[in-house]
MDTraj code that builds the backbone (N, CA, C; nanometers):
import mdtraj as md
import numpy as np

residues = "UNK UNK UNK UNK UNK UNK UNK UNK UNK UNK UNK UNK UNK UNK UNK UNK UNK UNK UNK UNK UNK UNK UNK UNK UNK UNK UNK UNK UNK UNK UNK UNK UNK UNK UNK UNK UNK UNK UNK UNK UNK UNK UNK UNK UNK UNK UNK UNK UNK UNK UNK UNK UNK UNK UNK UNK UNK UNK UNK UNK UNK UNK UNK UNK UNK UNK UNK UNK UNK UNK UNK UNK UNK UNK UNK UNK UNK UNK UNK UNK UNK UNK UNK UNK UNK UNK UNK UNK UNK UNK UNK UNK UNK UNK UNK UNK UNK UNK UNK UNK UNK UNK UNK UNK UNK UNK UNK UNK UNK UNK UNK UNK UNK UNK UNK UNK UNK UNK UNK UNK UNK UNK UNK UNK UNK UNK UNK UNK UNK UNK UNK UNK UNK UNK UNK UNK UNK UNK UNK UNK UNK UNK UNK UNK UNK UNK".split()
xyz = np.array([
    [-12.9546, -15.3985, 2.9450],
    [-13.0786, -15.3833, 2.8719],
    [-13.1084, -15.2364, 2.8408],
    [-13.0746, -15.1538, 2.9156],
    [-13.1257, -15.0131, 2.8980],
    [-12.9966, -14.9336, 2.8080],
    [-12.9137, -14.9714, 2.7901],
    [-12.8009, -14.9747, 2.6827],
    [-12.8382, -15.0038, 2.5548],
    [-12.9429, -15.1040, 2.5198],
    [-12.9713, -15.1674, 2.4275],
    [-13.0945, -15.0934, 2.3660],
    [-13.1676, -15.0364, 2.4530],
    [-13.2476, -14.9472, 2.4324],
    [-13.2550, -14.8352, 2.4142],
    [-13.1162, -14.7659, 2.4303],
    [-13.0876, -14.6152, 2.4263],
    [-13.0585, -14.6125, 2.2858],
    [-12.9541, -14.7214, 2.1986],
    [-12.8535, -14.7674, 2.0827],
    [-13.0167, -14.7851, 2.0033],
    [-13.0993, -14.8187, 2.0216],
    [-13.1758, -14.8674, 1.8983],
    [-13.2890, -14.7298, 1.9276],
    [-13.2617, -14.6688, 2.0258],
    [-13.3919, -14.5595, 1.9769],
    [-13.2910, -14.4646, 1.9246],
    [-13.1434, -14.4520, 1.9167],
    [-13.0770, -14.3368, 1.8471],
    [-13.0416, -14.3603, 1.6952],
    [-13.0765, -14.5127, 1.6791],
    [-13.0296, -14.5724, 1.5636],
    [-13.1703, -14.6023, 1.4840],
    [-13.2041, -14.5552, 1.3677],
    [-13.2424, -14.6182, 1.3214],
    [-13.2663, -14.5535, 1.1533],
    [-13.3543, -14.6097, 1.0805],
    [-13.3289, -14.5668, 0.9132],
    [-13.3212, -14.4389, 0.8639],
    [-13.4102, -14.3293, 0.9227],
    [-13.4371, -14.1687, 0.9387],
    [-13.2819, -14.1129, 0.9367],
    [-13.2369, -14.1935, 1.0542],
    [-13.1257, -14.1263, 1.1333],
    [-13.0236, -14.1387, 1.0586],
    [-12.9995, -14.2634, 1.0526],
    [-12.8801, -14.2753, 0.8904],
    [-12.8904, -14.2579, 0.7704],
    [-13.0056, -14.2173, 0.7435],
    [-13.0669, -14.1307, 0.5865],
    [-13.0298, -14.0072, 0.6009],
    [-13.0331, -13.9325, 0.7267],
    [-13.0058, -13.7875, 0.7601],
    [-12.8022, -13.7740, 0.7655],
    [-12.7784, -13.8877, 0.8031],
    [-12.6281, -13.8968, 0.8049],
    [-12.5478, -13.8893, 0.6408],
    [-12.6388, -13.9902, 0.5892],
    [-12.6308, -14.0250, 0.4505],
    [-12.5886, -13.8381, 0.3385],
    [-12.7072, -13.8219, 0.4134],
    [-12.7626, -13.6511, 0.3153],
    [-12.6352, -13.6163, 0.3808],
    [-12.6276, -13.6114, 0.4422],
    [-12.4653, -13.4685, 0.5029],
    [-12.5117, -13.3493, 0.5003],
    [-12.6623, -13.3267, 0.5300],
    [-12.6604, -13.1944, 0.4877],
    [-12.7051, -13.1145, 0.3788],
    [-12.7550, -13.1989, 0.2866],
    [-12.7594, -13.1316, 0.1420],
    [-12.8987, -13.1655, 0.1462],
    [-12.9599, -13.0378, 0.0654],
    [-13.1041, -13.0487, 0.0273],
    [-13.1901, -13.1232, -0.0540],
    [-13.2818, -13.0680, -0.0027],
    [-13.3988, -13.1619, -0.1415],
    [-13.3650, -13.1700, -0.2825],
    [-13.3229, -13.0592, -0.3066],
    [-13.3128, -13.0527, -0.4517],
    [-13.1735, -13.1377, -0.5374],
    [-13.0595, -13.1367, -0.4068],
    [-12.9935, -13.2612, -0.4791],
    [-13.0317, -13.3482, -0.4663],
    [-13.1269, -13.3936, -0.4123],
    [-13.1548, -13.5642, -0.3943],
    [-13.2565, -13.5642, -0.5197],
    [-13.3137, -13.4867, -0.5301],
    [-13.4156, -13.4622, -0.6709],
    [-13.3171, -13.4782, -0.8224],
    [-13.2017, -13.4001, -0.8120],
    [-13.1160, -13.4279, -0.8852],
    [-13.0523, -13.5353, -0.9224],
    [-12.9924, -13.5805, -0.8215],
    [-12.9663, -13.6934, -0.7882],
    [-13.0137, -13.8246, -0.8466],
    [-13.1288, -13.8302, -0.8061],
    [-13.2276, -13.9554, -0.8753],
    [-13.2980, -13.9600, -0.9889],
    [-13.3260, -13.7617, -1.0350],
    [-13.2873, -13.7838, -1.2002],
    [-13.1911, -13.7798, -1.3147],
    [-13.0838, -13.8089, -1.2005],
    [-12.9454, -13.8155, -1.3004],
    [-12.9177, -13.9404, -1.3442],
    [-12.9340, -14.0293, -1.2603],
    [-12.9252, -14.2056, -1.2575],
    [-13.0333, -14.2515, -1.3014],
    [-13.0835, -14.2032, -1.3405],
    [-13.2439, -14.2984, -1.4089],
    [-13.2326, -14.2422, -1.5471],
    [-13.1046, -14.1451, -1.6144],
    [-13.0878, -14.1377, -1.7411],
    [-13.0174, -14.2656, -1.7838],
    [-13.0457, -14.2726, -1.9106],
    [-12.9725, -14.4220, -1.9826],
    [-12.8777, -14.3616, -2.0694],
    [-12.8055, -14.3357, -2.0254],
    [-12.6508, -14.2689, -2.1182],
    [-12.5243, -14.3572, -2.0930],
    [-12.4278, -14.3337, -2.2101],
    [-12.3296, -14.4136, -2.2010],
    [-12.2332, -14.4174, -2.0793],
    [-12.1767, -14.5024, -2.0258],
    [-12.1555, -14.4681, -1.8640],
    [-12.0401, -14.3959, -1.8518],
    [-11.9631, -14.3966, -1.9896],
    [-11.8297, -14.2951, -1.9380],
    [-11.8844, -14.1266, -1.9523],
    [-11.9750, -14.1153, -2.0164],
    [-12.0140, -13.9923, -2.0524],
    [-12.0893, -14.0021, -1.9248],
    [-12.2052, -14.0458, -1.8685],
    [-12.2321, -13.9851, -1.7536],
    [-12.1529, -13.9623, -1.6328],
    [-12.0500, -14.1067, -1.6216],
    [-11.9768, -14.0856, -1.5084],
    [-11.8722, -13.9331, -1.4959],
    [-11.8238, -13.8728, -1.6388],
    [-11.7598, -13.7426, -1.6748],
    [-11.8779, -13.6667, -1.5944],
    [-11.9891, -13.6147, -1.6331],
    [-12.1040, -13.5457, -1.6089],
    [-12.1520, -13.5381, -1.4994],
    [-12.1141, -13.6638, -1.4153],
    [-12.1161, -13.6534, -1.2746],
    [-11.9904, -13.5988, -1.1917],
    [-11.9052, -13.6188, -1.2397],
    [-11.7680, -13.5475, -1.2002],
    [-11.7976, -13.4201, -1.2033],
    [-11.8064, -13.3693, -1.3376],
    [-11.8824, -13.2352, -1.3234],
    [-11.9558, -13.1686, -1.2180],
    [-12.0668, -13.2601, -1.2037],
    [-12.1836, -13.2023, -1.1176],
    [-12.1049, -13.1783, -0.9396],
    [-11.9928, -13.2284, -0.9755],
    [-11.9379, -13.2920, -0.8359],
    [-11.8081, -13.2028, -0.8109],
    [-11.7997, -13.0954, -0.8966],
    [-11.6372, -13.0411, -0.9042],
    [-11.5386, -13.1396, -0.8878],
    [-11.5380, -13.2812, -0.9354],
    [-11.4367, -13.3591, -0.9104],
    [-11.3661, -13.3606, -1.0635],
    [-11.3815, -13.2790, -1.1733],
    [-11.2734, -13.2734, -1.2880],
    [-11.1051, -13.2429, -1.2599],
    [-11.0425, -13.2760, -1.3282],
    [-10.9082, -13.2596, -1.3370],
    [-10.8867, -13.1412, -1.3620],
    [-10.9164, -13.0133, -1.3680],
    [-10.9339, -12.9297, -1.3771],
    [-10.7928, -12.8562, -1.3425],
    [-10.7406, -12.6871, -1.3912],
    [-10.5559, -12.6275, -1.3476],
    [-10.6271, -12.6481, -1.2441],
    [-10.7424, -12.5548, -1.1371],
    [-10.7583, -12.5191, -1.0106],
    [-10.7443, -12.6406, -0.9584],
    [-10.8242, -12.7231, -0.9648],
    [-10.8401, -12.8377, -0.8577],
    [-10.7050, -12.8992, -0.8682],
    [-10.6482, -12.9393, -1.0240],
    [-10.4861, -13.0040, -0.9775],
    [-10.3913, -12.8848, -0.8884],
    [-10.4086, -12.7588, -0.9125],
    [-10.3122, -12.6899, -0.8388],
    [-10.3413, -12.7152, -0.6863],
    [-10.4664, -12.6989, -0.6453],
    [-10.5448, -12.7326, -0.5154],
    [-10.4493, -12.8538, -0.4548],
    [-10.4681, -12.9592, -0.5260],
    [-10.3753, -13.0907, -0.5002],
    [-10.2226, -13.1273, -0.4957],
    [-10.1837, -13.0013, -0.5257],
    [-10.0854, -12.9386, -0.5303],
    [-9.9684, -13.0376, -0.6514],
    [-10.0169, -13.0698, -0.7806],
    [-10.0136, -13.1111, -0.9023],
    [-9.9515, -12.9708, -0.9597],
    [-9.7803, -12.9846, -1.0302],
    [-9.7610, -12.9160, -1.1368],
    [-9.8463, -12.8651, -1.2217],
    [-9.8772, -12.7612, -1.2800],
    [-9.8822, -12.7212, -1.3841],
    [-9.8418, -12.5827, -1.4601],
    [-9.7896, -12.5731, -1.5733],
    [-9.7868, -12.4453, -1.5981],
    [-9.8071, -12.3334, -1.5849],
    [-9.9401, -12.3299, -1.5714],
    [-10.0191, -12.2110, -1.5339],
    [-10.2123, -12.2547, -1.4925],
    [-10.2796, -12.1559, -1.4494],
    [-10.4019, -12.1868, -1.4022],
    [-10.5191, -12.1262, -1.5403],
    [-10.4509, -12.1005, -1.5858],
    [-10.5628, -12.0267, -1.7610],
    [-10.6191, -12.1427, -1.8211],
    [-10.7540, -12.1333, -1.8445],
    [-10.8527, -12.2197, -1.9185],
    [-10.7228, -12.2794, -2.0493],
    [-10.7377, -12.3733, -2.0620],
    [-10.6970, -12.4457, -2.2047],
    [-10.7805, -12.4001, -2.3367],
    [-10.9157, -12.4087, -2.2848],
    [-11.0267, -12.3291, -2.4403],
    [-10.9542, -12.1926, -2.4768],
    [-10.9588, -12.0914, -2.4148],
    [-10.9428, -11.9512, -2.3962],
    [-10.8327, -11.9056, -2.3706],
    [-10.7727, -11.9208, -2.2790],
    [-10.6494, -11.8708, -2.1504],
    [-10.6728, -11.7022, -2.1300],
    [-10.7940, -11.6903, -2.0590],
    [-10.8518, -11.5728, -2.0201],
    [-10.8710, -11.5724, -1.8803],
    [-10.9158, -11.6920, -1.8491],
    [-10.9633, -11.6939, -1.6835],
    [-10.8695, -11.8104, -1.6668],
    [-10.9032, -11.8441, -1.5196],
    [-10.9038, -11.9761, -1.4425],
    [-10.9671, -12.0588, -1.4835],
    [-10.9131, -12.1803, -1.5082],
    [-10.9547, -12.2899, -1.5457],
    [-11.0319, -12.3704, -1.4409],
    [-11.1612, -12.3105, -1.3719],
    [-11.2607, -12.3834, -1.2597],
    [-11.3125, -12.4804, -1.3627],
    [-11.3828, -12.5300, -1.2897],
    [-11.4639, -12.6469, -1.3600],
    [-11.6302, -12.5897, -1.3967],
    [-11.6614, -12.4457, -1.3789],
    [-11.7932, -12.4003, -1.4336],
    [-11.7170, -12.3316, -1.5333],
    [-11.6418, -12.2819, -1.5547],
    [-11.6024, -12.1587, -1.6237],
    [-11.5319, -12.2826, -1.7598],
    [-11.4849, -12.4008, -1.7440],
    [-11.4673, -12.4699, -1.8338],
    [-11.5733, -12.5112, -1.9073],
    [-11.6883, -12.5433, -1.8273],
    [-11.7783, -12.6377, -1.9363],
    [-11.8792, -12.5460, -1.9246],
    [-11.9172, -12.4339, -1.8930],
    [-12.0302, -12.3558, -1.8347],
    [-12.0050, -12.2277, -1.9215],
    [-11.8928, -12.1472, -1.9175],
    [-11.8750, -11.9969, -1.9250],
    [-11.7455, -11.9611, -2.0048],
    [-11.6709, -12.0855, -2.0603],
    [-11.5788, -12.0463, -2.1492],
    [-11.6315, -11.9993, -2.2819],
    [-11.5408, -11.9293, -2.3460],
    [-11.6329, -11.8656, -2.4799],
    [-11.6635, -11.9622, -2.6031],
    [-11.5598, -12.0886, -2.5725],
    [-11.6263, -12.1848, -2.6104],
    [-11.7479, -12.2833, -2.5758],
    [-11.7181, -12.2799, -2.4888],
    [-11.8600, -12.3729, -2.3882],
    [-11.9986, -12.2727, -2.4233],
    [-11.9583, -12.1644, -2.3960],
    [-12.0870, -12.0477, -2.4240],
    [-12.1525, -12.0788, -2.5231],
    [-12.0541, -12.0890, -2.6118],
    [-12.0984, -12.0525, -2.7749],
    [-12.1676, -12.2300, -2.8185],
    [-12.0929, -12.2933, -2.7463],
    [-12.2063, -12.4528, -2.7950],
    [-12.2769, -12.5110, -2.6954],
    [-12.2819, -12.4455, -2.5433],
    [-12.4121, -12.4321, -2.5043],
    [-12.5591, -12.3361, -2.6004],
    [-12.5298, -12.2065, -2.6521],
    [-12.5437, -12.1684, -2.6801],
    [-12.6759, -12.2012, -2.8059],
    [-12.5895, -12.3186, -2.9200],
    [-12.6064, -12.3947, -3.0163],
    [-12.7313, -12.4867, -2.9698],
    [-12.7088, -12.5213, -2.9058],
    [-12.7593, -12.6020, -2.8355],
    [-12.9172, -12.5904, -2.7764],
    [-12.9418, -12.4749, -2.6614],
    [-13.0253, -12.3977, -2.6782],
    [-13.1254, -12.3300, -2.8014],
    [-12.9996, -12.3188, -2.9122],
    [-13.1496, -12.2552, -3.0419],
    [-13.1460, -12.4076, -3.0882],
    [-13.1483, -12.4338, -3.0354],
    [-13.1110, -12.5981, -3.1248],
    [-13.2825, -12.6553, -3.0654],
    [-13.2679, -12.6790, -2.8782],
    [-13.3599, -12.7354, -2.8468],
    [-13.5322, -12.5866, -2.8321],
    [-13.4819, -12.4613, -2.8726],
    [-13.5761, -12.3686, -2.8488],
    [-13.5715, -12.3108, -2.7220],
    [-13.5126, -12.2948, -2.6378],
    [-13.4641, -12.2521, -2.5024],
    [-13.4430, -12.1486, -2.5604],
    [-13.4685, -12.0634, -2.4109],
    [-13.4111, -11.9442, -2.4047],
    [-13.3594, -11.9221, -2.2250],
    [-13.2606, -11.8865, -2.1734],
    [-13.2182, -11.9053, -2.0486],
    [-13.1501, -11.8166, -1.9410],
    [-13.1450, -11.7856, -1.8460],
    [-13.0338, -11.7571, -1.8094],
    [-12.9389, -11.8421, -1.7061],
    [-12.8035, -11.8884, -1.7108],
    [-12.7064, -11.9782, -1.7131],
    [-12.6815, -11.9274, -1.5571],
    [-12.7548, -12.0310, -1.4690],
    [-12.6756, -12.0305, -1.3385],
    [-12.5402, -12.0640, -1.2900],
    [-12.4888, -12.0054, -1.1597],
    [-12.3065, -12.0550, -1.1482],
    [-12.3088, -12.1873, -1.0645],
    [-12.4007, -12.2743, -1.1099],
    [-12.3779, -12.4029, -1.0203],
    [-12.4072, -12.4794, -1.1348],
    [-12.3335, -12.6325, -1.0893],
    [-12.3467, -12.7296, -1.1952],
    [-12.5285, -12.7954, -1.2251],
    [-12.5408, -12.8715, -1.0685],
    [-12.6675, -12.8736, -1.0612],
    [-12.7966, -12.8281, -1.0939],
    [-12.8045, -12.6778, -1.0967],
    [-12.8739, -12.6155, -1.1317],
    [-12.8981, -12.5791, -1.2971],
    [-12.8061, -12.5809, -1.3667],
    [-12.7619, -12.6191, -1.4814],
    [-12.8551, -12.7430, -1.5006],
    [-12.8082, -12.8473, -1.4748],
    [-12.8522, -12.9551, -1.5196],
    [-12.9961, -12.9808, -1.4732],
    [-13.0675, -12.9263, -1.3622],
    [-13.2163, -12.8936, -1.3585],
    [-13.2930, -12.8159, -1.4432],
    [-13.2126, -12.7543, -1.5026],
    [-13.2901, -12.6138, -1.6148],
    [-13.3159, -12.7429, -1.7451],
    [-13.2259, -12.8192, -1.7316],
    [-13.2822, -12.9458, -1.8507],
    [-13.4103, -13.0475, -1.8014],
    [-13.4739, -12.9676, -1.7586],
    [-13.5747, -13.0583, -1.6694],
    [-13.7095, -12.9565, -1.6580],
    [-13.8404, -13.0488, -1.7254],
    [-13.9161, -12.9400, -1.7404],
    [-14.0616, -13.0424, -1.5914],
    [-14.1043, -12.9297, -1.5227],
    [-14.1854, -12.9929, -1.4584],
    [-14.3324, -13.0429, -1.4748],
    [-14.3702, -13.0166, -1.6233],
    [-14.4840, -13.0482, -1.6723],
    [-14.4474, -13.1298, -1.7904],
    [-14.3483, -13.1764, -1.8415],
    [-14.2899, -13.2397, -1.9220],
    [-14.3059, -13.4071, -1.9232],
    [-14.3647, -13.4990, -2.0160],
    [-14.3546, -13.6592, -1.9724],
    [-14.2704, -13.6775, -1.9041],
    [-14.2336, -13.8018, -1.8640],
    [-14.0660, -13.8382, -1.8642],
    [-14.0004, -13.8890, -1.9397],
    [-14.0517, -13.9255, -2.0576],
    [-13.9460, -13.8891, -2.1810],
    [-13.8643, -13.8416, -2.2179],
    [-13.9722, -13.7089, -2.2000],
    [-13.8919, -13.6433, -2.2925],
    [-13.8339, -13.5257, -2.1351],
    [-13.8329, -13.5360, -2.0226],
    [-13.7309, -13.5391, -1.8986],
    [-13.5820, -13.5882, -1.9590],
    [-13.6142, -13.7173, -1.9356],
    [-13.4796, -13.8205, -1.9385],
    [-13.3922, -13.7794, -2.0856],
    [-13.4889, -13.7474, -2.2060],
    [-13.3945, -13.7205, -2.3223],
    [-13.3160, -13.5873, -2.3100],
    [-13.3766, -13.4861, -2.2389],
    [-13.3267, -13.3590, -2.1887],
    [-13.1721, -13.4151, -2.1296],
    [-13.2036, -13.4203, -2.0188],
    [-13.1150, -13.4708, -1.9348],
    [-12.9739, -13.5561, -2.0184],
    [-13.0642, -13.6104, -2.1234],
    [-12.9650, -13.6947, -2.1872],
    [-12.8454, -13.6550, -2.3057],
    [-12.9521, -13.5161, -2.3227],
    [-12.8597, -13.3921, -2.4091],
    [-12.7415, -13.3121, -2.3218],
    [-12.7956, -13.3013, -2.1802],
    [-12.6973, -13.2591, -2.0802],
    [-12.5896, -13.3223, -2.0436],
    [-12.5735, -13.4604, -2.0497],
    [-12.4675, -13.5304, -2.0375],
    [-12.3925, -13.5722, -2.1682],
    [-12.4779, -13.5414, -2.2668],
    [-12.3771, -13.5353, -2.3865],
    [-12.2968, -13.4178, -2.4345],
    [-12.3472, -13.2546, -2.3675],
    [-12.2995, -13.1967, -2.3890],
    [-12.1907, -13.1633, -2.3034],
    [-12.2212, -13.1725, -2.1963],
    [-12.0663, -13.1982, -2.0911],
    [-11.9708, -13.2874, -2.1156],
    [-12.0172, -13.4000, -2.1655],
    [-11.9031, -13.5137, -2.2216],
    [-11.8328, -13.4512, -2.3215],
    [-11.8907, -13.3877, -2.4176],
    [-11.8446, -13.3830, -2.5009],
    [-11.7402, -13.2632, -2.4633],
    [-11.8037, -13.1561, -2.4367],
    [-11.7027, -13.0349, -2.4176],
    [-11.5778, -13.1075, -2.3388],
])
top = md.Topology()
chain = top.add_chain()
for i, resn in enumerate(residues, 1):
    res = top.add_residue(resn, chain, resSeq=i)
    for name in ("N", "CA", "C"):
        top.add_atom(name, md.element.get_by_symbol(name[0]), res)
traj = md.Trajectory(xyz[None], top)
C-alpha cells in the first residue's frame, strides 16, 4: 500500500506535462499552439515545421548524418554553409524575398538567428486572430516556398 502511494504522489498530470516540455519554454509552447491552429496546406506546414525544428535535409545536417555530399555550400549562393537558417533565413536569396515580402506586408524588422523567433515576429500581440493566423499563414508559405 505505501508503494502505491509513493507511485501516485510522484505521478501525476503536472509531472508528465513537465516531462512532455523537456525543458523548453513558454514561448515554444506559445509557438507551438500558434503554429497548429494555422489552416495551411499540410505539406507546406509540415516543411515549415521541419524548419522550425532544424529537421531539413539540409549539406550540414546530411553531412552530420554522415550522408555523401559534394560539398557543404548553400545550393542558392555557394558562399556559406548550407544550415537550415542561412538557407531559408539569410541566403541572398531568401534575404531578398523575405525582404519582398516585408515591403509587401509594411514591416520593417530586424531578422533574428532562430527559426521560432522568426516565425513569432509574424505575430502581432494586439492583432485579431485573423489576421494572427493569416500572418502566420504568409510564414509558412514563405518557407514552403523558398
Amino acid at each position: 500500500m505505501d508503494l502505491d502511494k509513493r507511485f501516485k504522489s510522484r505521478v501525476s498530470v503536472s509531472s508528465a506535462y513537465r516531462i512532455m516540455r523537456g525543458g523548453r519554454g513558454e514561448e515554444w509552447f506559445v509557438m507551438f499552439n500558434f503554429f497548429w491552429r494555422i489552416k495551411a496546406l499540410p505539406s507546406a506546414q509540415l516543411t515549415a515545421w521541419r524548419v522550425l525544428g532544424n529537421k531539413m535535409a539540409t549539406k550540414v545536417n546530411l553531412l552530420r548524418r554522415e550522408v555523401a555530399v559534394r560539398n557543404s555550400l548553400c545550393s542558392f549562393c555557394g558562399e556559406k554553409e548550407e544550415e537550415y537558417f542561412h538557407l531559408f533565413f539569410y541566403c541572398r536569396l531568401s534575404w531578398l524575398t523575405w525582404n519582398l515580402c516585408y515591403a509587401w506586408l509594411g514591416i520593417t524588422t530586424v531578422v533574428p538567428f532562430h527559426a521560432f523567433s522568426h516565425f513569432l515576429q509574424f505575430r502581432s500581440s494586439n492583432a485579431p486572430k485573423p489576421v494572427n493566423l493569416g500572418l502566420g499563414n504568409i510564414w509558412i508559405a514563405m518557407v514552403s516556398e523558398i
